[in-house]
C-alpha atoms as one frame of an Amber mdcrd trajectory, in Angstrom:
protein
   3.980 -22.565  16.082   1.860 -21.223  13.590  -1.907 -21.238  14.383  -4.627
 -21.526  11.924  -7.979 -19.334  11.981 -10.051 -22.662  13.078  -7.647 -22.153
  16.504  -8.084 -18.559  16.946 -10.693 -17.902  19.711 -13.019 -15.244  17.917
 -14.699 -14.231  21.189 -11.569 -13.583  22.642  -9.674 -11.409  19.815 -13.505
  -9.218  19.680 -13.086  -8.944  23.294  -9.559  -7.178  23.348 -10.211  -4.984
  20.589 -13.127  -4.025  22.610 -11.195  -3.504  25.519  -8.450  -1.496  23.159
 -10.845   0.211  21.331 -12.708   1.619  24.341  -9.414   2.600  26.484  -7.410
   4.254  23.147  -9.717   5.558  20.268 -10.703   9.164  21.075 -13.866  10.559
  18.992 -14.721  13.812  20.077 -11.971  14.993  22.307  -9.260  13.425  19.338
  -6.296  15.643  19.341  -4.649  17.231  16.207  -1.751  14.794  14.514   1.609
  15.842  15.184   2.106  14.460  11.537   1.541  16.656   8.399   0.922  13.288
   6.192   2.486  10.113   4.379   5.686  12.125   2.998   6.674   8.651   1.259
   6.163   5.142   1.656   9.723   3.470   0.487   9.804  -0.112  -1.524  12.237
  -2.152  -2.857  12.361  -3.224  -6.819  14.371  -5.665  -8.212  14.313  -3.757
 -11.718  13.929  -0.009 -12.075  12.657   0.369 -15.233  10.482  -2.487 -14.916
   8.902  -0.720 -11.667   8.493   2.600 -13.777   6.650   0.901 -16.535   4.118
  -0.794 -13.762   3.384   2.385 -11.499   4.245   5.143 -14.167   2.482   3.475
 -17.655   0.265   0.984 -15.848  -1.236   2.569 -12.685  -0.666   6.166 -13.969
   1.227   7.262 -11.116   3.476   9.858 -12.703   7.731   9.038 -11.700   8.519
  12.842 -10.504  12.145  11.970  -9.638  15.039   9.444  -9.641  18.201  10.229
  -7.203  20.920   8.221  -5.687  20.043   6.421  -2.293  21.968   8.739   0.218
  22.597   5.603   1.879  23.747   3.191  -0.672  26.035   4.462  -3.193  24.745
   3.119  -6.653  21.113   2.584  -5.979  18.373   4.291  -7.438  15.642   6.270
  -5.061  13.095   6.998  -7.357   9.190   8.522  -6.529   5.767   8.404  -7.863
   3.164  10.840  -7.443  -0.011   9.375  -5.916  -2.261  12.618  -5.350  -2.813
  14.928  -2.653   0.747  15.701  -2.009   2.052  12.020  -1.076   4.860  10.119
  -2.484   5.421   6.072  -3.283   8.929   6.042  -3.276  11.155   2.703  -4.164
  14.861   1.999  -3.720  17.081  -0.719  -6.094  19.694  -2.201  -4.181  22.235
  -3.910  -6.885  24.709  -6.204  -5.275  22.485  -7.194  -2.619  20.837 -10.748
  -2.657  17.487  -9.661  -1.634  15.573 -12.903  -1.634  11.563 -12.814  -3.050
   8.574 -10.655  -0.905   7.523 -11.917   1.913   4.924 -10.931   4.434   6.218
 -10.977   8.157   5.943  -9.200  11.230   7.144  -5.313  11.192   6.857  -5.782
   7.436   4.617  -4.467   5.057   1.119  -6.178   4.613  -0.078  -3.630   1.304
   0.056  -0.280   0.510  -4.008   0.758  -0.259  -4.315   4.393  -2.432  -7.379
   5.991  -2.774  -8.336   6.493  -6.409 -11.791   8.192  -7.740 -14.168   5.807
  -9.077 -13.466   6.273 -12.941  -9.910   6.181 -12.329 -10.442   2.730 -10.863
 -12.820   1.202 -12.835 -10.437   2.290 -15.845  -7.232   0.822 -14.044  -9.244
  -2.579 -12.913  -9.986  -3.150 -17.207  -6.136  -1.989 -17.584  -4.716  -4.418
 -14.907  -7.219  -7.246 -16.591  -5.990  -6.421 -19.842  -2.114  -6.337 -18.613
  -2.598  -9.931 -17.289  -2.304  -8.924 -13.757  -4.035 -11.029 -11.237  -6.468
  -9.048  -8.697  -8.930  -9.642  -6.183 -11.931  -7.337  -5.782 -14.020  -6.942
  -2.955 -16.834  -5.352  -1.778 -17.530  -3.307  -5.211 -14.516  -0.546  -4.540
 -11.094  -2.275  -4.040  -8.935  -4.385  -6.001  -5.672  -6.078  -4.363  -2.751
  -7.287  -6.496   0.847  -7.200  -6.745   3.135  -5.689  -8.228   6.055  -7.419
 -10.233   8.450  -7.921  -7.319   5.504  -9.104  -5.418   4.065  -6.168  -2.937
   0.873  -6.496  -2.522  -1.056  -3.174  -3.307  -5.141  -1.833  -2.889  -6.713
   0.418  -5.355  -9.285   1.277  -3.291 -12.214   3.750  -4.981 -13.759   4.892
  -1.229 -12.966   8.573  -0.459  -9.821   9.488   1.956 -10.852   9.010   5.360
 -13.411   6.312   5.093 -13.440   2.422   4.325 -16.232   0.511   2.939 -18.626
   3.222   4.146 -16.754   3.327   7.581 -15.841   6.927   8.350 -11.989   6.175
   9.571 -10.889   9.285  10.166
């Protein structure tokens, strides 16, 4: 069953991240990552050149290569550079009935890429202008989607912090 927010007890939720916060998050005695960084984040697109047109011409991510999926003879694994050495990678798969986006659990919620603030102030009048439907909040992120529906954040705060928030 499906609850709604107005079922949700508040005090409760606060109370375990509390609890999860104070047994888990390490601030001064944080160990090093094991992880270098975000090689790629992989997507699915329903139409390849499509996809390049939107991230490549539209979000000025540049496409720096387009192989065949190792794992699926005939598809298309193709990458976009999004700064500081990371990769938004996508995958076609033709043949395969892939029904529309869909949020669920294990899935992906949105993908949020730090941008500088000209860079997204000039990419908020280009989405506008492109007829792309976004959502801006507090003054330095924009949410949209992209044409086979993944829901993306331009997000103008610096690596390692969130709405002022210092998150890493």
């Amino acid at each position: 069953m499906a609850h709604t927010r107005s079922q949700v007890d508040l005090a409760a939720v606060e109370a375990e991240r509390a609890r999860i916060r104070e047994t888990y998050l390490r601030t001064e005695d944080r160990p090093a990552s094991s992880a270098r960084g975000l090689h790629h984040t992989a997507l699915l697109s329903s139409d390849v050149e499509r996809t390049v047109r939107f991230y490549q011409d539209l979000l000025e991510f540049p496409l720096t290569e387009m192989i065949e999926n190792r794992d699926y003879p005939g598809s298309t694994h193709f990458f976009f550079d999004i700064g500081n050495g990371n990769l938004l990678a996508f995958f076609d798969l033709p043949g395969l009935d892939l029904g529309p986006y869909a949020e669920v659990l294990g899935g992906l919620h949105h993908v949020a890429i730090s941008v500088e603030r000209p860079a997204w102030q000039r990419l908020r009048t280009k989405l506008a202008v492109a007829g792309v439907e976004y959502m801006e909040e507090n003054g330095s992120s924009i949410y949209f989607r992209d044409p086979d529906g993944a829901r993306l954040e331009l997000l103008a705060d610096p690596l390692g912090e969130m709405y002022g928030h210092q998150v890493l």
